[in-house]
VOPAGU-2260 file (C-alpha; in pm, 1 decimal, decimal comma):
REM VOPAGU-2260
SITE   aa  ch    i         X         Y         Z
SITE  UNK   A    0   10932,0    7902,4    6307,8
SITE  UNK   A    1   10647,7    8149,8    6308,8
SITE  UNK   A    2   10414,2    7881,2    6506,5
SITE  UNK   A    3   10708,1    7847,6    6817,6
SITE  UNK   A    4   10839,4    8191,9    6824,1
SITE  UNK   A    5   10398,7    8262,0    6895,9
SITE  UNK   A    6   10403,8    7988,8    7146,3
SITE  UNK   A    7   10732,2    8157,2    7305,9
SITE  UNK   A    8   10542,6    8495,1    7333,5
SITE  UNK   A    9   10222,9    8339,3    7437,2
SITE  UNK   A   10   10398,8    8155,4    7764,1
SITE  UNK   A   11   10519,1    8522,6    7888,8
SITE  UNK   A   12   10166,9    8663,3    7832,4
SITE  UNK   A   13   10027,9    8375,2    8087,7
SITE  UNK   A   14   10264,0    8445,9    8226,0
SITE  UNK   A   15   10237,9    8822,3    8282,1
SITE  UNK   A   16    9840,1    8704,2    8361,9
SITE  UNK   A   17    9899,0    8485,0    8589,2
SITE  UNK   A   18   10161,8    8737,8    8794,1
SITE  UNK   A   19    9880,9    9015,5    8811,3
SITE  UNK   A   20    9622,3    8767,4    9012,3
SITE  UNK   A   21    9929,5    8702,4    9221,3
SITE  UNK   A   22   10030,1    9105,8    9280,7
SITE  UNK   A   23    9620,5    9114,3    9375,4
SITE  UNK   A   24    9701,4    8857,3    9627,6
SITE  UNK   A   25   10017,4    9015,2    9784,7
SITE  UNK   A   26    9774,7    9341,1    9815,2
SITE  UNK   A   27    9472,2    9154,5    9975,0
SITE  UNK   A   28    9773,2    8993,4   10234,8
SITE  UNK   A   29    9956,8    9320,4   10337,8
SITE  UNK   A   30    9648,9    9574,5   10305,1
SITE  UNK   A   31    9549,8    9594,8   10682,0
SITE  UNK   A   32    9894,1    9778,1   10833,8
SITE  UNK   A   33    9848,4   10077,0   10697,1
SITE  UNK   A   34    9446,5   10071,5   10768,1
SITE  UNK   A   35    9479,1   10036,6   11119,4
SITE  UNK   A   36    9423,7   10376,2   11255,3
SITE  UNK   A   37    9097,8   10394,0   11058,1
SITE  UNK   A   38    8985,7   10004,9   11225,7
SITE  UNK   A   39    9052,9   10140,5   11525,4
SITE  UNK   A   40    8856,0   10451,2   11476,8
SITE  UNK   A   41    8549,7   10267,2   11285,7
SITE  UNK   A   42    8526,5    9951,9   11447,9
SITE  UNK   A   43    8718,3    9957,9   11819,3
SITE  UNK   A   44    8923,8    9724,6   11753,2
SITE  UNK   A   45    9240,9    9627,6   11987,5
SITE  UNK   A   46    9592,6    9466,5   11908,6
SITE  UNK   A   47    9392,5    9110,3   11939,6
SITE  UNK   A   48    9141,0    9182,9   11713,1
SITE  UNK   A   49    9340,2    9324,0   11465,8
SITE  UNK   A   50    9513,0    9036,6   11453,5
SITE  UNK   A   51    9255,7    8830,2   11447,8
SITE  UNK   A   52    9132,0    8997,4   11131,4
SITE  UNK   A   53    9449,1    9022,2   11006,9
SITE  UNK   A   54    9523,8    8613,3   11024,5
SITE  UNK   A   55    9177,5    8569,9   10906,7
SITE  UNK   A   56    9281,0    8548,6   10536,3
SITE  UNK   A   57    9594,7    8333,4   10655,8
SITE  UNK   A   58    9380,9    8090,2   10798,4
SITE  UNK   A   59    9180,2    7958,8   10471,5
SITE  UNK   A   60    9486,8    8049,6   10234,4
SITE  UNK   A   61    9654,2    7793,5   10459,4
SITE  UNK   A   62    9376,5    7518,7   10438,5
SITE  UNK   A   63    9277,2    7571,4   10098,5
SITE  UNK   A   64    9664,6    7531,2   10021,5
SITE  UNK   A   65    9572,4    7104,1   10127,3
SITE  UNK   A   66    9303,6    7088,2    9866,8
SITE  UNK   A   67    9521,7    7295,6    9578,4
SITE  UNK   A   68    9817,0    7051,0    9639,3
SITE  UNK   A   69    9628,5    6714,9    9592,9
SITE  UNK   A   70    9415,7    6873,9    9297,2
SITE  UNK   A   71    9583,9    7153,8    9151,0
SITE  UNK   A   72    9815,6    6887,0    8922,2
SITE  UNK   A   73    9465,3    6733,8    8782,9
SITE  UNK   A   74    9268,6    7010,5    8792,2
SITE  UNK   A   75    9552,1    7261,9    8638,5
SITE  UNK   A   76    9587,4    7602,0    8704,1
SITE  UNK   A   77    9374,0    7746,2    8481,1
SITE  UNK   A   78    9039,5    7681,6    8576,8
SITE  UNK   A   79    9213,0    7662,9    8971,8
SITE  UNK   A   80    9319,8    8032,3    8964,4
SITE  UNK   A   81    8991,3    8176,4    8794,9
SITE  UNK   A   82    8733,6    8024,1    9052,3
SITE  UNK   A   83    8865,4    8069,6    9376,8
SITE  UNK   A   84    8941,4    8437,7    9242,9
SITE  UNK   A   85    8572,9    8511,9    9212,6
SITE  UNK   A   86    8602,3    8434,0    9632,0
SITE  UNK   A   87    8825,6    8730,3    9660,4
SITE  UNK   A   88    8567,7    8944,4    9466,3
SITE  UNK   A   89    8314,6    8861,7    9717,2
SITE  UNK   A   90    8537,9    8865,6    9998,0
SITE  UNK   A   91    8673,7    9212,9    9898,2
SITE  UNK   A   92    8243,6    9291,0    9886,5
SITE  UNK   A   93    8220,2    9167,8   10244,0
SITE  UNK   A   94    8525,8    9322,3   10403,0
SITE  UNK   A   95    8394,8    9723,7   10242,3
SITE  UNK   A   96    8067,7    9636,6   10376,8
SITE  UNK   A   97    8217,2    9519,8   10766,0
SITE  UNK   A   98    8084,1    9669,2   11105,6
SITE  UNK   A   99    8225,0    9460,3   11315,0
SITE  UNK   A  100    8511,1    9227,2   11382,8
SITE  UNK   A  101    8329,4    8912,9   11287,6
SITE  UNK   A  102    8241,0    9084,5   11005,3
SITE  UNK   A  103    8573,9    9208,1   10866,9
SITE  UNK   A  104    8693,2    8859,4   10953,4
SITE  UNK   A  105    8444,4    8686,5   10706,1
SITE  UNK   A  106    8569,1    8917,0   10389,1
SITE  UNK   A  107    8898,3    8814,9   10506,1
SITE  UNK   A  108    8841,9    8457,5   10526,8
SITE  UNK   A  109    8683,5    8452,2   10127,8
SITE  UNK   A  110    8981,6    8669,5   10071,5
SITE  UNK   A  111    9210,3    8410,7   10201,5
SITE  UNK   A  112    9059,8    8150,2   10008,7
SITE  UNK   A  113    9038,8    8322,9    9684,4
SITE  UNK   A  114    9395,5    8427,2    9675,1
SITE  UNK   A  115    9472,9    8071,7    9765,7
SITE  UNK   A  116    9596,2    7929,5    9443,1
SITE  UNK   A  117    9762,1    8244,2    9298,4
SITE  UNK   A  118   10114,2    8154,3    9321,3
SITE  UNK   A  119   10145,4    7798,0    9340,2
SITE  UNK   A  120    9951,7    7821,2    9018,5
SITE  UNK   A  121   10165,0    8049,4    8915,9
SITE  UNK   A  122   10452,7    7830,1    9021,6
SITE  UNK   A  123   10313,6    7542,4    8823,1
SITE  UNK   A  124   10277,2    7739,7    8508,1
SITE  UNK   A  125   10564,4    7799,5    8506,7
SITE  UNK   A  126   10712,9    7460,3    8562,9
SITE  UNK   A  127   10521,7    7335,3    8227,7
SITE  UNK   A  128   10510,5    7607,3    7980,3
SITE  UNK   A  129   10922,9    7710,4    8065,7
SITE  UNK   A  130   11092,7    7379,6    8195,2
SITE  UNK   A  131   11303,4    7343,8    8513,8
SITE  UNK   A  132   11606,4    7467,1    8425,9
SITE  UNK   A  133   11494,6    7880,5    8481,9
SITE  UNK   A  134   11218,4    7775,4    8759,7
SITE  UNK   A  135   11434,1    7956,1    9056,3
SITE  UNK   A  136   11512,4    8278,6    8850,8
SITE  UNK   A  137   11153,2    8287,1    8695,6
SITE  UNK   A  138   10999,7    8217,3    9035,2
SITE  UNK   A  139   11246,9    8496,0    9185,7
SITE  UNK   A  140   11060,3    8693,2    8911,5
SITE  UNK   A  141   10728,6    8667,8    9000,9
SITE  UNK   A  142   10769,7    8689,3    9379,6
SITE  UNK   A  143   10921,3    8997,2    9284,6
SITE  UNK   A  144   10652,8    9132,6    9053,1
SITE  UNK   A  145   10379,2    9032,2    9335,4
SITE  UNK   A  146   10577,0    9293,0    9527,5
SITE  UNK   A  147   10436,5    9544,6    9358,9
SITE  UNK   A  148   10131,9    9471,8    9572,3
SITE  UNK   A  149   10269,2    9514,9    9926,6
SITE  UNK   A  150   10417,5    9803,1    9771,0
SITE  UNK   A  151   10004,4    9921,4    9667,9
SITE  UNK   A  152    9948,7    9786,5   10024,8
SITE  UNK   A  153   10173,3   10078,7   10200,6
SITE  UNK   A  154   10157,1   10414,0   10048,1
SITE  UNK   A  155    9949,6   10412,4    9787,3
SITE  UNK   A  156    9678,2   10278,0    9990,1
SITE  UNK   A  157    9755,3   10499,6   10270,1
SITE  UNK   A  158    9658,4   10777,6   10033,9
SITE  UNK   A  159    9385,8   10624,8    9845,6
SITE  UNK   A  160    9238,5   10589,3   10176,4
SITE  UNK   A  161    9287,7   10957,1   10266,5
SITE  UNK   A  162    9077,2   11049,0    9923,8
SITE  UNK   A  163    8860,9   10759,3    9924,7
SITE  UNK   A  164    8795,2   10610,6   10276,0
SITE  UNK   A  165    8896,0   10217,4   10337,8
SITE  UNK   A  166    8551,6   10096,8   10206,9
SITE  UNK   A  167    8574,9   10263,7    9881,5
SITE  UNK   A  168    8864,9   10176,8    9834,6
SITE  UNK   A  169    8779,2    9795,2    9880,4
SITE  UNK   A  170    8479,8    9828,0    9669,6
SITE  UNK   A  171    8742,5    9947,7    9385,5
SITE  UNK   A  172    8957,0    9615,0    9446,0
SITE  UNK   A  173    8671,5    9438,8    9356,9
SITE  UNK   A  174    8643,9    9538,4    9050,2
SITE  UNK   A  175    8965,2    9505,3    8942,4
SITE  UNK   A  176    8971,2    9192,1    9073,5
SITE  UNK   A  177    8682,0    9081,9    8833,4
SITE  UNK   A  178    8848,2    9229,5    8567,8
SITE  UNK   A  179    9184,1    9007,7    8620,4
SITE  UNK   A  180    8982,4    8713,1    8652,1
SITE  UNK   A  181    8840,1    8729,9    8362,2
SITE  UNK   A  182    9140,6    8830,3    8196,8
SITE  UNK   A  183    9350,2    8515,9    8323,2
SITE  UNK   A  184    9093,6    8270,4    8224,3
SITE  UNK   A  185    9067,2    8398,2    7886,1
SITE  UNK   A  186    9456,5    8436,7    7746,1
SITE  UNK   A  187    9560,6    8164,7    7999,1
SITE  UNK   A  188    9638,5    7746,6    7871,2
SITE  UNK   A  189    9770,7    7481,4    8151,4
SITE  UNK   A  190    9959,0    7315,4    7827,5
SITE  UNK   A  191   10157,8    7449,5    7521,6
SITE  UNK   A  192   10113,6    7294,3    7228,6
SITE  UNK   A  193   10217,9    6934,0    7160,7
SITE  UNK   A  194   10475,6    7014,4    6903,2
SITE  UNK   A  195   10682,6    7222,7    7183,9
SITE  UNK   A  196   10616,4    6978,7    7491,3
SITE  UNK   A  197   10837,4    6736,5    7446,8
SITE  UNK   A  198   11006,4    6857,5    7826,8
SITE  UNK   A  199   10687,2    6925,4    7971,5
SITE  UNK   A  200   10568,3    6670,2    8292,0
SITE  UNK   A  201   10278,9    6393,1    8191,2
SITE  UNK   A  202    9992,1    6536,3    8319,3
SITE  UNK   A  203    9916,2    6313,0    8635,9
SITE  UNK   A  204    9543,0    6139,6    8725,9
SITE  UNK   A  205    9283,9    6278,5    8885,6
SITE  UNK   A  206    9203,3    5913,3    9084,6
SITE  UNK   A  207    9227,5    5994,5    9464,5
SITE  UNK   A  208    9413,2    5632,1    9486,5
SITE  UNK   A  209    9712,6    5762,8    9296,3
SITE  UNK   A  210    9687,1    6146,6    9443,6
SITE  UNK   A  211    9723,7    6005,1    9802,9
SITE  UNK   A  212   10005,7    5810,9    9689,1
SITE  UNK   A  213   10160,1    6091,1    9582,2
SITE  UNK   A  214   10128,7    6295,1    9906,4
SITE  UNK   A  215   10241,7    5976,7   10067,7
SITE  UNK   A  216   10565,0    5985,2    9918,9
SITE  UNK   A  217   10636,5    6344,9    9999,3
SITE  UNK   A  218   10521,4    6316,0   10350,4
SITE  UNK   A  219   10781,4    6031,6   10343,7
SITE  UNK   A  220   11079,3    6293,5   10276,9
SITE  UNK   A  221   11271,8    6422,5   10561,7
SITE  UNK   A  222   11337,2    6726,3   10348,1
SITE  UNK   A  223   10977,0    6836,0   10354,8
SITE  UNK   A  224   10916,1    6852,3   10685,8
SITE  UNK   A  225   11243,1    7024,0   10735,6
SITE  UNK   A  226   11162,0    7286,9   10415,5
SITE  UNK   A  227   10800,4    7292,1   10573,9
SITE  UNK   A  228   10963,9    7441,5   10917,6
SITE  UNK   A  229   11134,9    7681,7   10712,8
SITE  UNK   A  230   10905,0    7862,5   10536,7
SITE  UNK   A  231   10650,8    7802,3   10830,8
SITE  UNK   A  232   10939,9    8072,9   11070,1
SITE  UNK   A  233   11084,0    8232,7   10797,6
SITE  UNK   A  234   10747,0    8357,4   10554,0
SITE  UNK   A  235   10538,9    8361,7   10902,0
SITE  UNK   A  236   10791,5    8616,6   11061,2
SITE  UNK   A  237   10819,8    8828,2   10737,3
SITE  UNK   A  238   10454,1    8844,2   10650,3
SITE  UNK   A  239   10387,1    8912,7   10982,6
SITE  UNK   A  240   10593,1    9218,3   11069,6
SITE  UNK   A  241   10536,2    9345,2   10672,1
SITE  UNK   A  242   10160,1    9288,2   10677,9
SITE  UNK   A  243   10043,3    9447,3   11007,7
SITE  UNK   A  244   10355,3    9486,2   11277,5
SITE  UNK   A  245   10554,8    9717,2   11105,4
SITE  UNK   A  246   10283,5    9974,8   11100,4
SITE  UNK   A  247   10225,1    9961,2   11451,0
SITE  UNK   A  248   10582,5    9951,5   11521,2
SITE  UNK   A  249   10673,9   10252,8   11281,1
SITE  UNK   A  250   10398,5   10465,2   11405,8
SITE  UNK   A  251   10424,4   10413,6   11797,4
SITE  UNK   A  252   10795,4   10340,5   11830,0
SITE  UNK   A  253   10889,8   10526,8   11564,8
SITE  UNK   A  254   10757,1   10806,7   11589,2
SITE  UNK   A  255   10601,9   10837,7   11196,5
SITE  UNK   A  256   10284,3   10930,4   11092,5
SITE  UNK   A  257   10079,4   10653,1   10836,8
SITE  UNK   A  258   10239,4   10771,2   10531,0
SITE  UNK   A  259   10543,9   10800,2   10656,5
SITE  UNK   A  260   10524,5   10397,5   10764,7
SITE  UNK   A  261   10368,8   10341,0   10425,3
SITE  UNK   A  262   10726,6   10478,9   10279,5
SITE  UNK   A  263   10935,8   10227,3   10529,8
SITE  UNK   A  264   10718,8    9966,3   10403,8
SITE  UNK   A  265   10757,3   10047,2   10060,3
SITE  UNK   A  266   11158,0    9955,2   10138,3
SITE  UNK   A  267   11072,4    9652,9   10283,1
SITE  UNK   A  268   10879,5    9528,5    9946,6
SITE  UNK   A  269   11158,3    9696,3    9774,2
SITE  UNK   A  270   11400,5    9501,6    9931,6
SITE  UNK   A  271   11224,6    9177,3    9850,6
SITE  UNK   A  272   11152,8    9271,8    9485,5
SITE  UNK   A  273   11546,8    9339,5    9458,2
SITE  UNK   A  274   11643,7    9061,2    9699,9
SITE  UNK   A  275   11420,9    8742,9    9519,0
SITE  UNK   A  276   11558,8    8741,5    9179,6
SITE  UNK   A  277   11960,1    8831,9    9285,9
SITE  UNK   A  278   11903,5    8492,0    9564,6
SITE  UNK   A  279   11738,2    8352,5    9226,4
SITE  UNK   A  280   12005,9    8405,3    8999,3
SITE  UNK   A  281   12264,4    8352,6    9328,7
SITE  UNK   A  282   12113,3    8020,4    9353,9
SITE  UNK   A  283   12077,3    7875,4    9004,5
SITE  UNK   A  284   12374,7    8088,2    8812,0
SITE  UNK   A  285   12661,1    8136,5    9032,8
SITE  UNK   A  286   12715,5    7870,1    9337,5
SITE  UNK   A  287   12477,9    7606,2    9168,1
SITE  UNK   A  288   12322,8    7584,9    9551,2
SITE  UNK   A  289   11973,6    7598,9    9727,6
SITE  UNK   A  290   12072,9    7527,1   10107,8
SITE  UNK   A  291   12348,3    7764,5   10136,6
SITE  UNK   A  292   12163,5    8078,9    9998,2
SITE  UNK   A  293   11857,4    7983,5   10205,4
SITE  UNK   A  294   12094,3    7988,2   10487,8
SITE  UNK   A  295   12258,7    8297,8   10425,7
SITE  UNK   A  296   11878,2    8432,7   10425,1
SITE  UNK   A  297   11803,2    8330,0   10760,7
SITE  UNK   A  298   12157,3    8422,8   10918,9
SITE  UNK   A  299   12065,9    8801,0   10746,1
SITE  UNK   A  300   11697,4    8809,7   10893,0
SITE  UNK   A  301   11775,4    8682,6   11261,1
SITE  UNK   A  302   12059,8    8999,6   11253,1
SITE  UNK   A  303   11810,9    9226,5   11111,6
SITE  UNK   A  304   11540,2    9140,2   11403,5
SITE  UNK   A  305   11777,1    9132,7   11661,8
SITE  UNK   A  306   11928,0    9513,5   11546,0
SITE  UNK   A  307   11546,3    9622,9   11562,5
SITE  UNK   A  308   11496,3    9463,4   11892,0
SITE  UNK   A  309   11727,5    9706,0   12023,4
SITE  UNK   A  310   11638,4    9990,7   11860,1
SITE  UNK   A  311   11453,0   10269,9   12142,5
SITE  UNK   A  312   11177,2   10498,6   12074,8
SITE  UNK   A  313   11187,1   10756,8   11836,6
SITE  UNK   A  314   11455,3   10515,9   11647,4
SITE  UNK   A  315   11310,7   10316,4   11307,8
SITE  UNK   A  316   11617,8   10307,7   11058,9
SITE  UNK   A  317   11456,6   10300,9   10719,6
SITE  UNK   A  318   11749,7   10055,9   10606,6
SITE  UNK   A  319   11693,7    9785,8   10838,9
SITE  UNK   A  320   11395,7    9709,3   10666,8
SITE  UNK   A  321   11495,9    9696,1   10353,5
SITE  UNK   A  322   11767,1    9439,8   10472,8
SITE  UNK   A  323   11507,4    9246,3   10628,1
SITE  UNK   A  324   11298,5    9257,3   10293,6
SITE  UNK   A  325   11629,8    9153,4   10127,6
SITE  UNK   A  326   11699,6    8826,9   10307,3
SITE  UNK   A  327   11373,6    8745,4   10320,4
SITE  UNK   A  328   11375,1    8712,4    9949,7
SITE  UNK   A  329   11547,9    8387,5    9982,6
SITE  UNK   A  330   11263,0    8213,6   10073,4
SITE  UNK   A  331   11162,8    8160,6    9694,8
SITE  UNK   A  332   11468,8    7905,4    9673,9
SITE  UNK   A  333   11282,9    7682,7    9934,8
SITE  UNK   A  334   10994,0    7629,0    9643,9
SITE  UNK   A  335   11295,6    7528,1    9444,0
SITE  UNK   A  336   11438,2    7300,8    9679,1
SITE  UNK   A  337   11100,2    7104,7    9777,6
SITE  UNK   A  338   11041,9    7062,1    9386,9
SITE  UNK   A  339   11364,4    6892,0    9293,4
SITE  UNK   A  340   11334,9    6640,9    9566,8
SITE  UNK   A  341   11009,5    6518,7    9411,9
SITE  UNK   A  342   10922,0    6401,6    9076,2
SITE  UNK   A  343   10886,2    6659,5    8847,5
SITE  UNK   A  344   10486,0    6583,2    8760,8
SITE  UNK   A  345   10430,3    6625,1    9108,3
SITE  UNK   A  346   10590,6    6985,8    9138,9
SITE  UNK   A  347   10259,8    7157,0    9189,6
SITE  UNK   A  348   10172,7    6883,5    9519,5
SITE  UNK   A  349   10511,8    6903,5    9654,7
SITE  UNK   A  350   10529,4    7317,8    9633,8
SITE  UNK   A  351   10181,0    7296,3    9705,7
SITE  UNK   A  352   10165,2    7128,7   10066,1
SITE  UNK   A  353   10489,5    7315,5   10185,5
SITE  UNK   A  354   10272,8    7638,8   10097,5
SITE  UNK   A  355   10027,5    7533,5   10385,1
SITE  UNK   A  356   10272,2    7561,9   10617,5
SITE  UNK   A  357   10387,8    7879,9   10465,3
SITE  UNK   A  358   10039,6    8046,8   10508,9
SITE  UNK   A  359   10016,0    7871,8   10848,8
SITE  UNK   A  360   10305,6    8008,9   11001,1
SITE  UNK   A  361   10194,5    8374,6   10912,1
SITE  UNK   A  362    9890,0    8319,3   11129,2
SITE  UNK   A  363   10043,6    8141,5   11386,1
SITE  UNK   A  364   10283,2    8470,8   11420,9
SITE  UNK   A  365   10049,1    8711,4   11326,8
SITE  UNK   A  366    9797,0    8599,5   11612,9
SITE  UNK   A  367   10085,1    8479,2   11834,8
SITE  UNK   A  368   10286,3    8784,0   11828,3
SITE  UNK   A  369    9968,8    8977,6   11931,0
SITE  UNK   A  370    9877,0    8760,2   12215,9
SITE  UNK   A  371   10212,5    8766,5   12362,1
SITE  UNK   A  372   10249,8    9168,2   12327,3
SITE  UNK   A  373    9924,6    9199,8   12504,2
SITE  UNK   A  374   10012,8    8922,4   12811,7
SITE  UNK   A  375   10321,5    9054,7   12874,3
SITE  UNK   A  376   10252,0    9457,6   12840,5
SITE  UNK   A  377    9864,0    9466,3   12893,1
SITE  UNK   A  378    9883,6    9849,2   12999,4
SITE  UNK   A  379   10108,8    9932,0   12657,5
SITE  UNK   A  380   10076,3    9650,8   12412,1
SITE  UNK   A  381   10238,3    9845,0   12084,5
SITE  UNK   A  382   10543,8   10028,3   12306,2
SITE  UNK   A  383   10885,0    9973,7   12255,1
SITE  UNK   A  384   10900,8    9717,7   12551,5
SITE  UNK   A  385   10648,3    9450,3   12357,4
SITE  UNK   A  386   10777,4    9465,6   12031,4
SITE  UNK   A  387   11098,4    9378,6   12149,4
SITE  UNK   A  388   10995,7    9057,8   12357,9
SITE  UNK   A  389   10827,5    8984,3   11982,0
SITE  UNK   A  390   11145,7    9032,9   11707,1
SITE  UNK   A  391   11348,4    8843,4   12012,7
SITE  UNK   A  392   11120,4    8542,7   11967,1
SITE  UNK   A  393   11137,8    8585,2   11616,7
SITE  UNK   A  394   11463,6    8585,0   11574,8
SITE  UNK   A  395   11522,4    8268,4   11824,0
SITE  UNK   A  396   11229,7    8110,8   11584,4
SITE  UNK   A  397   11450,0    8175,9   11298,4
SITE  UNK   A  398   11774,6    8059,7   11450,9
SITE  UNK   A  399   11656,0    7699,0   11582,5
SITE  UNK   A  400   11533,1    7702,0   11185,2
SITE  UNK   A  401   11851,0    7737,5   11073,9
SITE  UNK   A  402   12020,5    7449,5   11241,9
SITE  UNK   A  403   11761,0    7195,2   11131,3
SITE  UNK   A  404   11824,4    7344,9   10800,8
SITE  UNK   A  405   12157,8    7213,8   10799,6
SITE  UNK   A  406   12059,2    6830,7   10795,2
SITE  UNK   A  407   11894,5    6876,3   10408,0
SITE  UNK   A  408   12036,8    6789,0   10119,1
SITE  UNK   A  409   12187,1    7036,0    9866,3
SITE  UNK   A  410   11948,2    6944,1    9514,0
SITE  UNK   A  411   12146,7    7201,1    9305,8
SITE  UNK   A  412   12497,6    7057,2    9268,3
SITE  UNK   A  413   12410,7    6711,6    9309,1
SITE  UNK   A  414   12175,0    6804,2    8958,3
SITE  UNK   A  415   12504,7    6958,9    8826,1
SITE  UNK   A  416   12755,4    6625,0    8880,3
């Protein structure tokens, strides 16, 4: 009795480990829209090459994610999660010590890569020391505790920048990015114990033969490339406006200063950190369903945008954003849905390779958004006029998204007959 209830406290300390790498990550994502005035000022940079450096990190978070889903079941998180962190320690080096855009890019590429594996390693944690049967609600969880770093990412940055100046203040994330490293790998197992295992998958083989056969069979599934689309519109849209966007958008449309913005933003993650477990718990407790409350997520974000699109200047309703935070929270089911249409030892490949299109549709809208802004209002690129053209798209992005979402099947109750 002694020996499980210290393996039952044990899984939420590696737990608890595991979500702090992932709040770093959520920091490192969102940490450039509050920081824009002072790349402007320092380095000259435009609405392009902000979002160039901003989609920077997107970019190898995205390709790493191919890697991470044929090895990360082999491998196992552990050892996963501790080495590509020490990237993000280097890459946080690099981006204090940029002068130039190519330079800020390169600590946000390492960045990218060494955040990589933070929540799908998370995710598989999860799946072996806890079972399936709380994996939406405990995934809610920890989407909702890596919150907490888009809410560092707003405000408190905003004035840690103020004290410190941006490259301090990078220099600081460093270190405490070291620190959680080295933290994780030393409290955190891939496996409990054998005595309380018996629901736990078979760990899988590291032969390449039987990894590609793996990925074969979920390339084979309609659902994926349906789920894929998804969270390609629907994390690529809300990373995009949260992570550099919304600052723009709050400050020249708006009307607010950077702190101000930082305290809109601040809804927005708070609306996500409420929103992800409720859709969660909605999903796995009261209508036993994944495709209808991912739907109801995407009907609620495609209102939100189009509300904002016709917002005029001076106008920035803190309470939209929080909405749009909200429904965005649904995505989290989407991890739920991809990993009950495969076999459960392949949870971490199936959740895994839909993650690369999750990262990759934040840099296709991150970059794309900013392109299109600039072509169609060269002469005012962050006015009122542009970032409507861009939440329209969005929101016709999310819509098409929705009707293809209609033609998966529903995982949840089928389980439940």
């Amino acid at each position: 009795m002694i020996f499980k209830s210290f393996t039952i406290s044990r899984r939420w300390i590696i737990l608890s480990a595991a979500c702090l790498l992932f709040v770093l990550s959520q920091f490192y994502r969102a940490s450039i829209a509050v920081i824009t005035p002072d790349l402007i000022r320092d380095i000259g940079l435009d609405t392009r090459g902000l979002s160039h450096i901003s989609a920077a990190f997107f970019y190898t978070f995205a390709i790493m994610q191919i890697p991470i889903g044929m090895y990360l079941d082999a491998i196992g998180p552990r050892i996963a999660m501790t080495v590509l962190s020490l990237l993000g320690v280097a890459g946080a080096l690099v981006f204090a010590a940029g002068d130039s855009t190519g330079e800020l890019a390169a600590g946000r590429l390492l960045l990218g890569a060494g955040m990589a594996c933070n929540l799908m390693g998370t995710l598989k944690l999860i799946t072996l020391w806890f079972g399936p049967l709380r994996f939406a609600t405990l995934s809610a969880l920890v989407l909702s505790f890596g919150t907490l770093g888009n809410m560092a990412a707003a405000t408190p940055l905003a004035l840690l920048v103020q004290s410190l100046g941006w490259r301090i203040t990078f220099v600081v994330f460093a270190a405490i990015n070291l620190l959680l490293a080295a933290l994780f790998f030393a409290v955190v197992r891939d496996r409990p114990p054998e005595a309380l295992a018996g629901g736990t998958p078979p760990p899988v083989s590291s032969e390449f033969r039987e990894i590609l056969a793996g990925v074969r069979a979920l390339l084979m599934e309609k659902d994926y490339w349906i789920i894929s689309l998804g969270t390609f519109c629907r994390y690529g849209i809300f990373a995009a406006v949260q992570t550099l966007w919304a600052g723009p958008f709050l400050i020249n449309v708006g009307g607010l200063s950077p702190v101000e913005a930082g305290n809109v933003l601040l809804l927005m993650s708070a609306g996500i950190i409420i929103g992800s477990p409720v859709c969660g718990w909605v999903s796995d407790s009261v209508f036993a369903s994944r495709k209808g409350v991912i739907v109801a997520g995407f009907i609620g974000m495609i209102l939100t945008l189009v509300v904002l699109a016709g917002l005029s200047r001076g106008a920035a309703p803190a309470a939209l954003f929080f909405s749009f935070g909200f429904f965005a929270g649904t995505g989290q089911v989407m991890y739920a849905h991809i990993k009950e249409r495969m076999p459960a030892e392949r949870a971490g490949t199936a959740m895994t390779l839909v993650n690369f299109f999750t990262m990759a549709g934040v840099v296709v809208f991150l970059q794309g958004l900013g392109s299109l802004m600039q072509y169609l209002y060269p002469a005012e690129s962050l006015g009122a006029p542009a970032f409507r053209a861009a939440f329209l798209l969005c929101a016709a992005s999310l819509l098409a998204t929705l009707v293809l979402y209609f033609f998966t099947v529903e995982t949840r109750r089928k389980r439940r007959k």
